[in-house]
C-alpha positions in Angstrom: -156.2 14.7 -90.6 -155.9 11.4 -88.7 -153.3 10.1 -85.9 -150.9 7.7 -87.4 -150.1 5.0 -84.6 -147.0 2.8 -84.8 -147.6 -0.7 -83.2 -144.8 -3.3 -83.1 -146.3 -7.2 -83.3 -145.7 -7.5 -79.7 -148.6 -4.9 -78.8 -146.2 -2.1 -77.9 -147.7 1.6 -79.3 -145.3 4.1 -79.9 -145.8 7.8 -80.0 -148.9 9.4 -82.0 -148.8 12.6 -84.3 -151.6 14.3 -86.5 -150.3 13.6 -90.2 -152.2 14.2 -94.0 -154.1 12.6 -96.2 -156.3 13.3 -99.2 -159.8 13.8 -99.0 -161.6 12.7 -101.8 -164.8 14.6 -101.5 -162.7 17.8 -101.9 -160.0 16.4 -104.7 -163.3 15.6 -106.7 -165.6 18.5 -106.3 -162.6 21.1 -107.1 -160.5 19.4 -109.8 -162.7 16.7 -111.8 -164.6 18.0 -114.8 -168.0 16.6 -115.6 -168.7 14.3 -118.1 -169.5 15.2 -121.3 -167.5 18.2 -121.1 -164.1 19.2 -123.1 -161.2 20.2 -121.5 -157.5 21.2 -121.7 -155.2 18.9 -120.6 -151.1 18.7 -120.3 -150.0 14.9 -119.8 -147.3 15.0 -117.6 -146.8 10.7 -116.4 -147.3 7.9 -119.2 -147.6 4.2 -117.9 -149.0 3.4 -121.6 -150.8 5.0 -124.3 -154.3 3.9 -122.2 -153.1 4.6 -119.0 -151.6 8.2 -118.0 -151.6 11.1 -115.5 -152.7 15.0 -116.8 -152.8 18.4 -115.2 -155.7 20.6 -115.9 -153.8 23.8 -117.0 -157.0 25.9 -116.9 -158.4 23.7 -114.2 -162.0 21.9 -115.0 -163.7 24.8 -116.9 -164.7 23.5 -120.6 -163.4 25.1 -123.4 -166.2 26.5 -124.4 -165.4 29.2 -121.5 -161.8 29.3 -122.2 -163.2 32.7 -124.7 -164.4 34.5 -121.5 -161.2 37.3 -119.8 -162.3 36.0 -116.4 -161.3 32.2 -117.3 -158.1 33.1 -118.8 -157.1 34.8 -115.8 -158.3 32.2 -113.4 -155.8 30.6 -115.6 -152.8 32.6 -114.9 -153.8 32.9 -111.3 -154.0 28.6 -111.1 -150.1 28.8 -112.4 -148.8 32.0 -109.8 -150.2 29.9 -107.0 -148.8 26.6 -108.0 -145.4 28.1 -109.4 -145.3 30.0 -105.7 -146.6 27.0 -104.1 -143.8 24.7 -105.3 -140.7 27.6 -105.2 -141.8 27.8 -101.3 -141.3 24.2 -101.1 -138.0 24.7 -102.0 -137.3 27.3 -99.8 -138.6 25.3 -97.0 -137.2 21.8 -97.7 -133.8 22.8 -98.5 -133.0 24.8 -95.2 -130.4 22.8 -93.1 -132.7 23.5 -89.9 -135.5 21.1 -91.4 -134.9 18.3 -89.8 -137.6 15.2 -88.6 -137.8 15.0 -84.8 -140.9 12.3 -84.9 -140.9 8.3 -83.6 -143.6 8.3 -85.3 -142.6 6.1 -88.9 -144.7 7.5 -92.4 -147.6 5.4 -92.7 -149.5 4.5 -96.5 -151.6 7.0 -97.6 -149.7 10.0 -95.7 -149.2 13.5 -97.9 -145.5 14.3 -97.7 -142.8 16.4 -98.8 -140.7 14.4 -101.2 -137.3 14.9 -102.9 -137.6 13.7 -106.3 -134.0 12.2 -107.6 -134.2 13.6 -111.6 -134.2 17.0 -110.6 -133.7 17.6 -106.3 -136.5 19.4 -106.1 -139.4 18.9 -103.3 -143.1 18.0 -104.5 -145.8 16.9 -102.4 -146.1 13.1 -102.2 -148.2 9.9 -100.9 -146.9 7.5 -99.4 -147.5 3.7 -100.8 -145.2 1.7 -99.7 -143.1 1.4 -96.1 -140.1 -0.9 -96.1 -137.7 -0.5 -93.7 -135.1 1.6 -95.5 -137.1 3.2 -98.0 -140.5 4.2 -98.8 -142.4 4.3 -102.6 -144.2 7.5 -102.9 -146.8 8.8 -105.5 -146.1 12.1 -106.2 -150.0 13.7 -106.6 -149.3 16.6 -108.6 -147.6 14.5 -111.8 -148.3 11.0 -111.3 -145.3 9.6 -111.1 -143.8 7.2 -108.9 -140.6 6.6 -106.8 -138.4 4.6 -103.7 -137.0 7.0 -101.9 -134.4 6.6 -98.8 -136.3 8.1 -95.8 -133.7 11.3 -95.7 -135.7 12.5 -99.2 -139.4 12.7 -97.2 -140.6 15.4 -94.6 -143.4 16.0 -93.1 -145.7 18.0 -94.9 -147.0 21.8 -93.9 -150.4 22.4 -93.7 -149.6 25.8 -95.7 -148.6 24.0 -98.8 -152.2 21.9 -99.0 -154.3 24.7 -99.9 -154.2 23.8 -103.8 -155.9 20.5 -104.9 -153.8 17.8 -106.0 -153.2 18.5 -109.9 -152.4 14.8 -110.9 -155.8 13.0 -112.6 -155.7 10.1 -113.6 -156.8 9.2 -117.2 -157.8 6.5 -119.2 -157.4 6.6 -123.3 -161.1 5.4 -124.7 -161.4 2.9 -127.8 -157.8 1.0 -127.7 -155.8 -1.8 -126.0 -152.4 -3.3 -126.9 -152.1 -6.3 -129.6 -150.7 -8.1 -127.1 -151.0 -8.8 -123.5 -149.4 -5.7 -123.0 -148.4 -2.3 -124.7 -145.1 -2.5 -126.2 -142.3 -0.3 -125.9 -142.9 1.1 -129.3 -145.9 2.5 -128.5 -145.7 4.1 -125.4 -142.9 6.3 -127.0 -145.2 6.8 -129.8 -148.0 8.2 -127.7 -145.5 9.7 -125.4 -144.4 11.4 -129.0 -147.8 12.5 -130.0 -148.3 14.4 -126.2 -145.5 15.5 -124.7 -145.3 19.5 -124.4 -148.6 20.6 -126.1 -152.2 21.3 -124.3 -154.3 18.8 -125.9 -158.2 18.8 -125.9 -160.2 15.8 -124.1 -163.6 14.8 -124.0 -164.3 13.4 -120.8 -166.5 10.2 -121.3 -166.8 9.5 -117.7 -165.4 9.5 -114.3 -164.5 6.6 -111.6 -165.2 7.2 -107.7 -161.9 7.5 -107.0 -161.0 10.4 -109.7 -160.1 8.6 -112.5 -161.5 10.2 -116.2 -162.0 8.2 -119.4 -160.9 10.6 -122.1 -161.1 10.8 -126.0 -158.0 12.6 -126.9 -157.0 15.4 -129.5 -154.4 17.4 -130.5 -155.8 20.3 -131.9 -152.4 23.0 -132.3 -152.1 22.3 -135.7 -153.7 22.8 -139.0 -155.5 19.8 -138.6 -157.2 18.4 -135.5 -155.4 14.7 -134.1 -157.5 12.1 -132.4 -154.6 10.3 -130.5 -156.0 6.9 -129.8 -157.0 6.8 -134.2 -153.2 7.7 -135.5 -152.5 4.7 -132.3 -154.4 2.3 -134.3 -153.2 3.5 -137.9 -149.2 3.0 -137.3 -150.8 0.2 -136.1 -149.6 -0.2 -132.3 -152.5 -0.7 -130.5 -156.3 -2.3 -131.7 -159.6 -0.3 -132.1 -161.8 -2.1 -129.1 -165.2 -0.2 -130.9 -166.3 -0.1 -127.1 -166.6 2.2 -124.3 -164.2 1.3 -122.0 -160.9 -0.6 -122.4 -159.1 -3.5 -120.6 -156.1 -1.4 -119.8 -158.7 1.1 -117.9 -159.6 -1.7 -115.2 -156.4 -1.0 -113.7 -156.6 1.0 -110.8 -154.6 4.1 -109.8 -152.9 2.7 -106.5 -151.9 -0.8 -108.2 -149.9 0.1 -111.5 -146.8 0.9 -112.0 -145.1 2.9 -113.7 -142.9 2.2 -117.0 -142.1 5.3 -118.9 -142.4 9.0 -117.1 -142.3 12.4 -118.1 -140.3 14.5 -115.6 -142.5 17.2 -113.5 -140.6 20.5 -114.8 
Protein backbone atom coordinates (compact mmCIF):
# COMPACT_ATOMS: atom_id res chain seq x y z
CA UNK A 1 0.00 0.00 0.00
CA UNK A 2 1.23 3.51 -0.78
CA UNK A 3 -0.45 7.13 -0.38
CA UNK A 4 -1.44 8.38 -3.68
CA UNK A 5 -0.92 12.40 -3.60
CA UNK A 6 -2.63 14.65 -6.10
CA UNK A 7 -0.44 17.81 -6.94
CA UNK A 8 -1.69 20.46 -9.35
CA UNK A 9 1.43 22.21 -11.45
CA UNK A 10 1.05 25.18 -9.20
CA UNK A 11 2.38 23.19 -6.12
CA UNK A 12 -0.96 22.84 -4.46
CA UNK A 13 -1.36 19.00 -2.73
CA UNK A 14 -4.65 17.79 -2.32
CA UNK A 15 -5.94 15.21 0.07
CA UNK A 16 -3.93 11.79 0.62
CA UNK A 17 -5.54 8.22 0.90
CA UNK A 18 -3.90 4.64 1.31
CA UNK A 19 -4.71 2.92 -2.25
CA UNK A 20 -3.37 -0.71 -3.96
CA UNK A 21 -0.99 -1.87 -5.90
CA UNK A 22 0.66 -5.14 -6.97
CA UNK A 23 3.51 -6.47 -5.37
CA UNK A 24 5.61 -8.37 -7.50
CA UNK A 25 7.55 -10.45 -5.04
CA UNK A 26 4.25 -12.04 -4.00
CA UNK A 27 2.50 -12.19 -7.71
CA UNK A 28 5.81 -14.21 -8.67
CA UNK A 29 6.47 -16.53 -5.79
CA UNK A 30 2.54 -17.73 -5.77
CA UNK A 31 1.47 -17.82 -9.45
CA UNK A 32 4.70 -18.25 -11.85
CA UNK A 33 5.77 -21.82 -12.51
CA UNK A 34 9.37 -22.62 -12.92
CA UNK A 35 11.05 -23.10 -15.88
CA UNK A 36 11.30 -26.21 -17.33
CA UNK A 37 8.15 -27.30 -16.00
CA UNK A 38 4.72 -28.22 -17.93
CA UNK A 39 1.69 -26.74 -17.10
CA UNK A 40 -2.08 -26.22 -17.75
CA UNK A 41 -3.07 -23.30 -19.13
CA UNK A 42 -6.57 -21.51 -20.33
CA UNK A 43 -5.73 -18.43 -22.75
CA UNK A 44 -8.21 -16.07 -21.90
CA UNK A 45 -6.61 -12.40 -23.91
CA UNK A 46 -4.89 -12.63 -27.50
CA UNK A 47 -2.94 -9.50 -28.75
CA UNK A 48 -1.30 -12.08 -31.47
CA UNK A 49 -0.43 -15.55 -31.79
CA UNK A 50 3.14 -14.59 -29.92
CA UNK A 51 1.74 -12.38 -27.53
CA UNK A 52 -1.19 -13.50 -25.05
CA UNK A 53 -2.61 -13.59 -21.50
CA UNK A 54 -3.40 -17.33 -19.61
CA UNK A 55 -4.92 -18.36 -16.38
CA UNK A 56 -3.36 -21.23 -14.55
CA UNK A 57 -6.48 -23.37 -13.99
CA UNK A 58 -4.61 -25.71 -11.58
CA UNK A 59 -2.43 -22.90 -10.55
CA UNK A 60 1.63 -23.56 -11.11
CA UNK A 61 1.77 -27.22 -10.15
CA UNK A 62 3.29 -29.37 -13.30
CA UNK A 63 1.34 -31.94 -14.66
CA UNK A 64 3.14 -34.46 -13.63
CA UNK A 65 1.27 -33.80 -10.12
CA UNK A 66 -2.02 -33.18 -11.74
CA UNK A 67 -2.37 -37.53 -11.00
CA UNK A 68 -2.06 -36.88 -7.20
CA UNK A 69 -6.29 -36.38 -5.27
CA UNK A 70 -4.64 -33.51 -3.28
CA UNK A 71 -3.77 -31.46 -6.54
CA UNK A 72 -7.05 -31.96 -8.18
CA UNK A 73 -8.69 -30.57 -5.24
CA UNK A 74 -6.42 -27.64 -4.76
CA UNK A 75 -7.87 -27.33 -8.13
CA UNK A 76 -11.50 -27.18 -7.36
CA UNK A 77 -10.75 -25.14 -4.21
CA UNK A 78 -8.54 -22.35 -6.75
CA UNK A 79 -12.10 -22.14 -8.77
CA UNK A 80 -14.69 -21.88 -5.37
CA UNK A 81 -12.50 -19.01 -4.17
CA UNK A 82 -12.15 -17.18 -7.39
CA UNK A 83 -15.90 -18.02 -8.56
CA UNK A 84 -16.87 -16.57 -4.74
CA UNK A 85 -14.31 -13.96 -5.05
CA UNK A 86 -15.76 -12.47 -8.23
CA UNK A 87 -19.83 -13.11 -7.33
CA UNK A 88 -18.94 -10.89 -4.07
CA UNK A 89 -17.66 -8.30 -6.33
CA UNK A 90 -20.86 -8.15 -7.76
CA UNK A 91 -22.69 -8.06 -4.78
CA UNK A 92 -20.58 -5.23 -3.62
CA UNK A 93 -20.15 -3.05 -6.68
CA UNK A 94 -23.72 -3.16 -7.77
CA UNK A 95 -25.31 -1.79 -4.39
CA UNK A 96 -26.64 1.80 -5.04
CA UNK A 97 -24.95 2.78 -1.50
CA UNK A 98 -21.30 2.34 -3.15
CA UNK A 99 -20.53 5.44 -3.92
CA UNK A 100 -16.75 7.31 -4.20
CA UNK A 101 -16.41 10.02 -1.52
CA UNK A 102 -12.45 10.63 -2.19
CA UNK A 103 -10.51 14.06 -3.81
CA UNK A 104 -8.21 11.99 -4.15
CA UNK A 105 -8.04 11.15 -8.43
CA UNK A 106 -6.85 7.20 -9.40
CA UNK A 107 -3.32 7.32 -9.96
CA UNK A 108 -1.21 4.53 -12.65
CA UNK A 109 -0.56 1.51 -11.16
CA UNK A 110 -3.65 1.60 -8.57
CA UNK A 111 -5.68 -2.00 -8.18
CA UNK A 112 -9.36 -1.10 -8.64
CA UNK A 113 -12.74 -2.31 -9.06
CA UNK A 114 -13.69 -2.01 -12.75
CA UNK A 115 -16.93 -2.39 -14.65
CA UNK A 116 -16.15 -4.07 -17.78
CA UNK A 117 -18.65 -2.84 -20.80
CA UNK A 118 -19.11 -6.54 -22.71
CA UNK A 119 -20.67 -7.96 -19.88
CA UNK A 120 -21.41 -5.27 -16.63
CA UNK A 121 -19.68 -7.17 -14.44
CA UNK A 122 -16.87 -5.88 -11.82
CA UNK A 123 -13.26 -7.36 -12.03
CA UNK A 124 -10.31 -6.18 -10.36
CA UNK A 125 -8.25 -3.68 -12.47
CA UNK A 126 -4.92 -1.49 -12.84
CA UNK A 127 -5.02 1.50 -13.70
CA UNK A 128 -2.69 2.69 -16.85
CA UNK A 129 -3.79 5.56 -18.06
CA UNK A 130 -5.41 8.98 -16.33
CA UNK A 131 -7.10 11.42 -18.75
CA UNK A 132 -9.37 13.71 -17.49
CA UNK A 133 -12.62 11.94 -18.30
CA UNK A 134 -11.64 8.48 -18.48
CA UNK A 135 -9.06 6.18 -17.33
CA UNK A 136 -7.47 2.82 -19.43
CA UNK A 137 -7.34 -0.04 -17.07
CA UNK A 138 -5.66 -3.57 -17.26
CA UNK A 139 -7.89 -5.82 -15.94
CA UNK A 140 -5.15 -8.40 -14.04
CA UNK A 141 -7.07 -11.44 -13.87
CA UNK A 142 -7.68 -11.80 -18.01
CA UNK A 143 -5.41 -9.50 -19.56
CA UNK A 144 -7.45 -7.41 -21.22
CA UNK A 145 -7.57 -3.87 -21.69
CA UNK A 146 -10.19 -0.97 -21.58
CA UNK A 147 -11.12 3.24 -21.27
CA UNK A 148 -13.51 3.40 -18.95
CA UNK A 149 -15.64 6.75 -17.80
CA UNK A 150 -14.61 7.18 -14.12
CA UNK A 151 -18.41 6.13 -12.97
CA UNK A 152 -17.20 2.28 -14.05
CA UNK A 153 -14.05 2.31 -11.28
CA UNK A 154 -14.16 2.01 -7.41
CA UNK A 155 -11.96 1.75 -5.00
CA UNK A 156 -10.88 -1.60 -4.37
CA UNK A 157 -11.49 -3.67 -0.81
CA UNK A 158 -8.74 -5.10 0.73
CA UNK A 159 -11.03 -8.42 1.19
CA UNK A 160 -11.15 -9.02 -2.46
CA UNK A 161 -6.95 -9.08 -2.78
CA UNK A 162 -6.37 -12.17 -1.01
CA UNK A 163 -6.09 -14.31 -4.41
CA UNK A 164 -3.04 -13.59 -6.64
CA UNK A 165 -3.70 -11.91 -9.80
CA UNK A 166 -4.54 -14.85 -12.34
CA UNK A 167 -3.53 -13.01 -15.61
CA UNK A 168 0.28 -14.17 -16.85
CA UNK A 169 1.55 -12.99 -19.38
CA UNK A 170 2.88 -15.28 -22.22
CA UNK A 171 5.08 -15.33 -24.99
CA UNK A 172 4.57 -18.14 -28.02
CA UNK A 173 8.46 -19.64 -28.56
CA UNK A 174 9.88 -20.32 -32.22
CA UNK A 175 7.54 -17.78 -34.51
CA UNK A 176 7.10 -14.11 -35.68
CA UNK A 177 4.80 -12.69 -38.37
CA UNK A 178 5.91 -12.56 -42.18
CA UNK A 179 5.50 -9.21 -41.92
CA UNK A 180 6.09 -6.37 -39.70
CA UNK A 181 3.22 -7.44 -37.98
CA UNK A 182 0.79 -10.40 -37.42
CA UNK A 183 -2.00 -10.23 -39.67
CA UNK A 184 -5.62 -10.52 -38.98
CA UNK A 185 -5.72 -13.91 -40.37
CA UNK A 186 -3.68 -15.24 -37.97
CA UNK A 187 -4.59 -14.09 -34.77
CA UNK A 188 -8.07 -15.62 -35.45
CA UNK A 189 -6.33 -18.66 -36.40
CA UNK A 190 -4.45 -19.06 -33.21
CA UNK A 191 -7.37 -17.54 -31.38
CA UNK A 192 -9.17 -20.73 -33.28
CA UNK A 193 -6.70 -23.25 -32.18
CA UNK A 194 -7.09 -22.01 -28.09
CA UNK A 195 -10.09 -20.70 -27.32
CA UNK A 196 -12.13 -22.97 -24.68
CA UNK A 197 -9.68 -25.96 -24.16
CA UNK A 198 -6.88 -26.38 -21.26
CA UNK A 199 -3.78 -26.61 -23.28
CA UNK A 200 -0.37 -27.89 -22.06
CA UNK A 201 2.80 -25.42 -22.04
CA UNK A 202 6.30 -25.87 -21.40
CA UNK A 203 7.62 -23.03 -19.80
CA UNK A 204 10.99 -22.08 -21.42
CA UNK A 205 11.68 -19.16 -19.16
CA UNK A 206 10.39 -16.40 -17.18
CA UNK A 207 10.97 -12.33 -17.33
CA UNK A 208 11.35 -10.28 -13.96
CA UNK A 209 8.32 -8.85 -14.33
CA UNK A 210 6.17 -12.24 -14.77
CA UNK A 211 6.14 -12.71 -18.20
CA UNK A 212 6.59 -16.77 -19.38
CA UNK A 213 7.92 -17.98 -22.74
CA UNK A 214 5.88 -20.97 -23.54
CA UNK A 215 5.97 -23.91 -26.16
CA UNK A 216 2.31 -24.57 -26.65
CA UNK A 217 0.13 -27.83 -27.16
CA UNK A 218 -3.11 -28.92 -27.44
CA UNK A 219 -3.25 -32.28 -26.17
CA UNK A 220 -7.45 -33.11 -25.89
CA UNK A 221 -7.45 -34.92 -28.86
CA UNK A 222 -6.28 -38.03 -30.39
CA UNK A 223 -3.26 -36.53 -31.37
CA UNK A 224 -1.05 -34.00 -29.45
CA UNK A 225 -0.96 -30.13 -31.32
CA UNK A 226 2.13 -28.00 -31.10
CA UNK A 227 0.38 -24.54 -31.78
CA UNK A 228 3.20 -22.33 -32.89
CA UNK A 229 4.13 -25.70 -35.83
CA UNK A 230 0.36 -25.91 -37.41
CA UNK A 231 1.06 -21.55 -37.22
CA UNK A 232 3.88 -22.04 -39.56
CA UNK A 233 2.26 -24.97 -41.72
CA UNK A 234 -1.02 -22.81 -42.88
CA UNK A 235 1.64 -20.73 -43.28
CA UNK A 236 0.77 -17.48 -41.18
CA UNK A 237 3.65 -16.91 -39.24
CA UNK A 238 7.76 -17.96 -39.94
CA UNK A 239 9.68 -20.59 -37.85
CA UNK A 240 12.57 -18.12 -36.12
CA UNK A 241 14.69 -21.70 -35.15
CA UNK A 242 15.55 -19.55 -32.02
CA UNK A 243 14.86 -19.11 -28.49
CA UNK A 244 13.10 -16.07 -28.17
CA UNK A 245 11.08 -14.12 -30.75
CA UNK A 246 10.87 -10.37 -31.75
CA UNK A 247 7.22 -10.17 -30.89
CA UNK A 248 8.32 -11.30 -27.17
CA UNK A 249 10.46 -7.88 -26.64
CA UNK A 250 7.32 -6.24 -26.13
CA UNK A 251 6.61 -5.52 -22.77
CA UNK A 252 3.37 -6.14 -20.79
CA UNK A 253 2.57 -2.46 -19.83
CA UNK A 254 3.27 -1.04 -23.50
CA UNK A 255 1.08 -3.32 -25.97
CA UNK A 256 -2.05 -3.07 -26.88
CA UNK A 257 -4.55 -4.93 -27.34
CA UNK A 258 -6.13 -6.04 -30.89
CA UNK A 259 -8.32 -9.11 -30.55
CA UNK A 260 -9.74 -10.28 -26.92
CA UNK A 261 -11.38 -13.09 -25.56
CA UNK A 262 -14.13 -12.03 -23.04
CA UNK A 263 -13.45 -12.98 -19.21
CA UNK A 264 -16.68 -15.33 -18.63
Amino acid sequence: MEPNVNCFSDGVTLDQELVYGAVDEYYMEKILPEPGTWVAVEVTTVLNPGHFYVSLPFGKSAIDNLKEKDEIEKKDDWQMNFDQLISEMQEEYSKGSHNEDTTVDKAPGEIVAAKFTSDGKWYRARVLIVEENRLRVFFVDFGNREWLRYNCIKSILPDFLHLPFQAVECFLMHIEPLGAKYNTESKYRFKELVDNKVLVAFVKTRSFNGSIWVDLYDTTGDEDIDIAKVLVSDKLVQDTGSTMTTSSKQSNHSSQTSLILVPG
